[in-house]
C-alpha positions in Angstrom: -7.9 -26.6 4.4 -4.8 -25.2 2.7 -4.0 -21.6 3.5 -5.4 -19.1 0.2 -2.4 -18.4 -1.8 0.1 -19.7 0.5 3.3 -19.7 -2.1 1.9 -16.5 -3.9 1.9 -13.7 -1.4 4.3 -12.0 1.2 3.2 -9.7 3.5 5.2 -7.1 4.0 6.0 -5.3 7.5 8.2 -1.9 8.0 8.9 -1.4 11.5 10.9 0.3 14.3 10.0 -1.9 17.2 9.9 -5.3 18.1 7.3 -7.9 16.5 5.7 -9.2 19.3 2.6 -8.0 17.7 2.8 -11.1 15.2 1.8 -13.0 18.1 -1.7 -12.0 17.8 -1.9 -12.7 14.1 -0.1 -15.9 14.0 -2.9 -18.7 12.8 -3.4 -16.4 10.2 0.4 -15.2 8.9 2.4 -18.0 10.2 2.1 -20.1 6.6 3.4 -17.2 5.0 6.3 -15.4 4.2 7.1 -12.2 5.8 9.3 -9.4 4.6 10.0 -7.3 7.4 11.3 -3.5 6.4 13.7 -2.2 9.3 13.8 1.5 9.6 15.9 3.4 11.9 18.9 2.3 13.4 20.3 -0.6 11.2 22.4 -1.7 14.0 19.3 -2.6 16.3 18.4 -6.1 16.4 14.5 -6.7 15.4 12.9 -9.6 17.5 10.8 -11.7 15.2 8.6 -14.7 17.2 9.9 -18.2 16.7 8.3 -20.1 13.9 7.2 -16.9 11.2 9.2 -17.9 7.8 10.9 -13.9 7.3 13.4 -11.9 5.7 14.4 -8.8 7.3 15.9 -5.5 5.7 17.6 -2.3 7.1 19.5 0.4 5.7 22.3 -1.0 5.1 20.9 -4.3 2.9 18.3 -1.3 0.7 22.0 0.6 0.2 24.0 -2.3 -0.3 21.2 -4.2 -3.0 20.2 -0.8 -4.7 23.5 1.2 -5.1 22.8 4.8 -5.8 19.2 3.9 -6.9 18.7 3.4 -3.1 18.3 7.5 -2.6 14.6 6.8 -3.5 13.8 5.1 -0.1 12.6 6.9 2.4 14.3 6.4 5.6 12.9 7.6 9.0 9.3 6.9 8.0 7.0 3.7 6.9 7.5 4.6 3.6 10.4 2.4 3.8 7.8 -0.5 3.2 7.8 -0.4 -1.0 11.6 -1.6 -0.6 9.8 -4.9 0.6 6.8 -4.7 -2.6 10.2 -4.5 -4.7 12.1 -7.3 -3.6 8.9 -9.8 -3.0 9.1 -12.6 -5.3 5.6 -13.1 -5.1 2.0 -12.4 -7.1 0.2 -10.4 -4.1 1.7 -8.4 -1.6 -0.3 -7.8 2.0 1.3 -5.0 4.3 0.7 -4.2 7.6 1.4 -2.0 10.1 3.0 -3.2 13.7 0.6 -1.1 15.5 -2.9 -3.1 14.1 -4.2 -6.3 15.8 -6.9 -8.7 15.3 -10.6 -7.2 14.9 -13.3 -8.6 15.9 -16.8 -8.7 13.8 -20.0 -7.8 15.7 -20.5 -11.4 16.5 -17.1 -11.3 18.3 -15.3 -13.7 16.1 -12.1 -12.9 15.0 -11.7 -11.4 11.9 -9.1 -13.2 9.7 -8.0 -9.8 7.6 -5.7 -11.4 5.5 -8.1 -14.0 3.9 -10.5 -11.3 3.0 -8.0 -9.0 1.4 -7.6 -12.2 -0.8 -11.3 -12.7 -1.6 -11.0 -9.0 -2.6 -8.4 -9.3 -4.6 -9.6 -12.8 -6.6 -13.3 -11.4 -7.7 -13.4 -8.7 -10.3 -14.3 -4.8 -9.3 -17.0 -2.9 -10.9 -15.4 0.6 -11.8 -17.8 1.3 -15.0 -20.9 1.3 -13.1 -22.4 1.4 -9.5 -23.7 -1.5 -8.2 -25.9 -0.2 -5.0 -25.9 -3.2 -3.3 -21.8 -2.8 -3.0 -19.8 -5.5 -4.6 -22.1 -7.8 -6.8 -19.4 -10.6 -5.9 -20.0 -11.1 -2.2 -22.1 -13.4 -0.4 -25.5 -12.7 0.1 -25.1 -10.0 -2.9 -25.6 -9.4 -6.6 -26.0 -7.0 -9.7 -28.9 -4.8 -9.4 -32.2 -4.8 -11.7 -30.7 -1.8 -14.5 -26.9 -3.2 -14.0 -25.8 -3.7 -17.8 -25.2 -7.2 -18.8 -22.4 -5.7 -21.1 -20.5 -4.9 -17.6 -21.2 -7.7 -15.3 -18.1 -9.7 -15.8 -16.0 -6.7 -14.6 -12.7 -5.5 -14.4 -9.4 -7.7 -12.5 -9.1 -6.0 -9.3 -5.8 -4.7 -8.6 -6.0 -3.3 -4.7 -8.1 -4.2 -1.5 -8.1 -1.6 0.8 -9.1 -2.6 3.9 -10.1 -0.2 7.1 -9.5 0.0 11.2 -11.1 -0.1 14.1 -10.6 2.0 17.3 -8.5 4.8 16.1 -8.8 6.4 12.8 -6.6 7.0 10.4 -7.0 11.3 10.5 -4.9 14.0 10.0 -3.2 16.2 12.7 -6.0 18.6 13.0 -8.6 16.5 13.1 -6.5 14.3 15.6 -6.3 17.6 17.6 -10.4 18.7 17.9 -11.4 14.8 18.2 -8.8 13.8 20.6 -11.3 11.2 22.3 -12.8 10.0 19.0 -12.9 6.3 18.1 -14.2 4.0 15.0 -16.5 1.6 16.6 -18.7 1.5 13.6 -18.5 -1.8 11.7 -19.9 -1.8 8.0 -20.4 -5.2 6.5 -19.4 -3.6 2.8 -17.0 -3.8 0.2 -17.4 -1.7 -2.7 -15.4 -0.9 -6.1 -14.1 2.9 -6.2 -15.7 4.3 -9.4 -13.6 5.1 -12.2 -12.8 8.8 -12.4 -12.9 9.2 -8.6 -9.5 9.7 -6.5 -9.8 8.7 -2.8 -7.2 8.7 0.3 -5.4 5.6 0.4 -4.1 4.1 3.6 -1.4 1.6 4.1 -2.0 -0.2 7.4 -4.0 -2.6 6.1 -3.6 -2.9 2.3 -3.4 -5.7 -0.2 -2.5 -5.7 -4.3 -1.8 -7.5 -7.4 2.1 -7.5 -7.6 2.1 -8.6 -10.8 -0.9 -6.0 -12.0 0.1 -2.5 -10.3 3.7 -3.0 -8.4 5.6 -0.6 -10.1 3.1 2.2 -9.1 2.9 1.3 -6.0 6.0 3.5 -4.7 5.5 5.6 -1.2 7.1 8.7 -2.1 9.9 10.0 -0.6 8.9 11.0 2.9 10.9 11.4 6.2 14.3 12.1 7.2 15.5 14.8 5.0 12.6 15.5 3.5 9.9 18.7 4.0 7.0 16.2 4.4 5.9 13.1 5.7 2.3 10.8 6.2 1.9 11.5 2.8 3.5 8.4 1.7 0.4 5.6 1.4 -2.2 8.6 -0.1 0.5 9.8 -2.7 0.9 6.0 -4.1 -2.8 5.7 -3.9 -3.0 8.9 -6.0 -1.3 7.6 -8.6 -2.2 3.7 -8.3 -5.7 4.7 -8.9 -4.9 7.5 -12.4 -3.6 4.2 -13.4 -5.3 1.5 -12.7 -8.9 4.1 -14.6 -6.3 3.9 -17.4 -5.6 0.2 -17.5 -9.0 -1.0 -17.1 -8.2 -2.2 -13.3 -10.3 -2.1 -10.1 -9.9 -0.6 -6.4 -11.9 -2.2 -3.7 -12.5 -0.6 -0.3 -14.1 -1.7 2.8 -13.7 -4.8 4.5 -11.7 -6.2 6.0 -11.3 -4.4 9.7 -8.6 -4.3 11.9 -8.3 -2.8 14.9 -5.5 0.0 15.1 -4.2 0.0 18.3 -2.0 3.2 18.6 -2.8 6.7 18.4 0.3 8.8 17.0 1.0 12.6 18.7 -1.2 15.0 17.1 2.1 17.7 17.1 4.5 15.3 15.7 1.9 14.4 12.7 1.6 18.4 12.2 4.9 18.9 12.1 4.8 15.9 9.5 1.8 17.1 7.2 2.1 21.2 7.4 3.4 21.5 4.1 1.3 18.7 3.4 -2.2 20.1 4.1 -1.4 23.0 1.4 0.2 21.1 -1.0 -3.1 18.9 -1.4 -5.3 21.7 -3.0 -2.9 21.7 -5.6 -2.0 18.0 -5.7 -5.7 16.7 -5.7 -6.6 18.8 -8.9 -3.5 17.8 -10.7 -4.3 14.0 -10.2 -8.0 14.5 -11.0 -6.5 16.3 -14.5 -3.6 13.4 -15.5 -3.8 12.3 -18.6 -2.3 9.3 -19.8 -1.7 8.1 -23.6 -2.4 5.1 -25.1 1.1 4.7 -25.5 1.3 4.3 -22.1 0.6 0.1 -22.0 2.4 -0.8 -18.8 2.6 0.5 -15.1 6.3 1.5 -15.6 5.4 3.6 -19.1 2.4 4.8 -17.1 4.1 5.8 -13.9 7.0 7.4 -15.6 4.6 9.4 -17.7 3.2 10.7 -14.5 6.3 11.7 -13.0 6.7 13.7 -16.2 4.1 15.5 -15.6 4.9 15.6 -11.9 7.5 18.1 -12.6 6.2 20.1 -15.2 2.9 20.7 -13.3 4.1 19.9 -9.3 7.4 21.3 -9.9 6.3 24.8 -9.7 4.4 24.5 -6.0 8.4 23.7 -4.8 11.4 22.0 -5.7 10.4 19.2 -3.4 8.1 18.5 -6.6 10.8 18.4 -9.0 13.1 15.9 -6.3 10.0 14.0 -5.9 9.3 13.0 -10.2 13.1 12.6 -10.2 12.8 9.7 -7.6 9.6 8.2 -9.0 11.6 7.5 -11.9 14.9 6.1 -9.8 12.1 3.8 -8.2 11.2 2.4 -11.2 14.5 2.0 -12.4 14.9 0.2 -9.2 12.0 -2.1 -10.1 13.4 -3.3 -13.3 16.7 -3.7 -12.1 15.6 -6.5 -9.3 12.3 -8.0 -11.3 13.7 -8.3 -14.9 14.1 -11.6 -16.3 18.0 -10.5 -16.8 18.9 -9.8 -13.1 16.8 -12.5 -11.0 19.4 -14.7 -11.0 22.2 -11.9 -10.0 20.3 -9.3 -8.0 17.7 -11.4 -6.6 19.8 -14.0 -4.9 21.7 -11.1 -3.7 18.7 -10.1 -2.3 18.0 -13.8 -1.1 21.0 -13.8 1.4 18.8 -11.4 3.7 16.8 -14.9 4.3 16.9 -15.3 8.1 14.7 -17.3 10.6 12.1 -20.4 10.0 
């Protein structure tokens, strides 16, 4: 059997270390193509294992494709990743981070993350309305006696958001009192986020619609030079899901698992998140506020609309606020200048020439 989607997705990798963890997760990635996002030193050769199809990016090849619109990608932090969502040729984008491995379901097969991600992604979500047996789609599963007929058919779905086993994805205080803690708890569920409800989006283990939400999906600018950092995955998610309630598109959570090998130091991550962990009462509330227009027909009008109000509303917690809605709109500037029918043939084969290894 054919590989799902083989010539429509990438999966996307930002990393600092060698890739030996690809080992692991090669019958399921090898017939696909990787994007591999080097941060850090752009002199340090990356090891990739023989036989993965892959492009690989550093500094010097975001500076050198982007120009000046490269100041919008963070550098020093896995944000780094949406430089590979922007230069994937491809319908759906899978990312993944080089610490996560193969899970295992309670029977102790392998769980093949990747395929899920894709079943996610190719049945509708329900945001409208609850279904309380979880997604309606799934095996085993269906809509509910009292489910309107009018809504059965759903909305497309436009993110999977998959979870992790072994160590959780917490912030530096709760890494600090649960030092010991660790995710054994498997939950065979997928559901669809409701409309109207914001939630903390991760991106270890993340799949999306390219072609539906992209543009939005942009990681901030985190890291090096910047007053905050591990905010990068929640703030896209943030603003992925004001606009996918506005466009009529659908956020999945749940399955698929895998297992996160690596638990970061609790200090760094505050040192990271201080500003962070304030900022949020005020960030949270302005999300949960956004309004968008009906003007506002595409991701790009959407997201630019957002960084508008970004500044007016954001801009007054710190200037980091006002830096922030100025890059959102570099970012999608970026975007269009790579993915526009105009400049595939110029800036994408330029782009191309990063094609290394077979």
């Amino acid at each position: 059997m054919a590989p799902l989607l083989k010539d429509e997705l990438d999966i996307v990798i930002p990393t600092i270390r060698n890739l030996e963890f690809l080992e692991m997760w090669r019958p399921f990635f090898e017939p696909y193509h990787l994007i591999i996002v080097q941060d850090g030193d752009p002199t340090r050769t990356v090891m990739v294992p023989e036989g993965f199809d892959y492009e690989l990016y550093n500094r010097n090849d975001i500076n050198r494709i982007l120009g000046p619109k490269a100041s919008c990608i963070s550098f020093k932090d896995s944000a780094c990743r949406c430089f590979g969502y922007m230069v994937s040729k491809k319908k759906y984008v899978y990312t993944i981070d080089d610490d996560c491995f193969v899970a295992k379901d309670p029977t102790g097969k392998d769980i093949d993350a990747l395929a899920k991600h894709i079943q996610n992604l190719l049945c509708p979500s329900t945001p409208l309305f609850f279904n309380t047996l979880y997604d309606p789609y799934q095996e085993g599963a269906d809509f509910v006696r009292g489910y309107p007929f009018s809504l059965r058919e759903g909305v497309p779905t436009a993110v999977s958001h998959g979870l992790w086993l072994n160590i959780p994805d917490y912030d530096a205080p709760t890494q600090l009192v649960k030092p010991r803690e660790r995710n054994g708890r498997y939950v065979d569920a997928v559901m669809t986020i409701p409309k109207g409800s914001l939630f903390p989006m991760c991106g270890m283990n993340l799949a999306f619609d390219r072609e539906l939400i992209g543009p939005a999906m942009y990681f901030g600018l985190m890291g090096d030079g910047q007053p905050i950092g591990r905010y990068d995955d929640m703030w896209a998610g943030w603003c992925v899901k004001v606009i996918c309630d506005h466009l009529g598109l659908g956020v999945k959570t749940g399955l698929p698992y895998i297992w996160h090998s690596k638990a970061s130091n609790p200090f760094v991550n505050l040192k990271k998140e201080y500003k962070g962990i304030f900022w949020q009462e005020d960030i949270i509330p302005f999300f949960q506020a956004a309004k968008l227009t009906k003007e506002c027909d595409t991701v790009q009008k959407c997201y630019i609309s957002l960084s508008q109000q970004v500044r007016e509303k954001l801009g007054k917690i710190d200037p980091y606020f006002t830096k922030l809605a100025d890059a959102m709109v570099t970012w999608i500037e970026a975007w269009d200048m790579l993915n526009s029918k105009d400049s595939k043939d110029s800036k994408e084969a330029d782009a191309n020439s990063k094609l290394k290894g077979k």
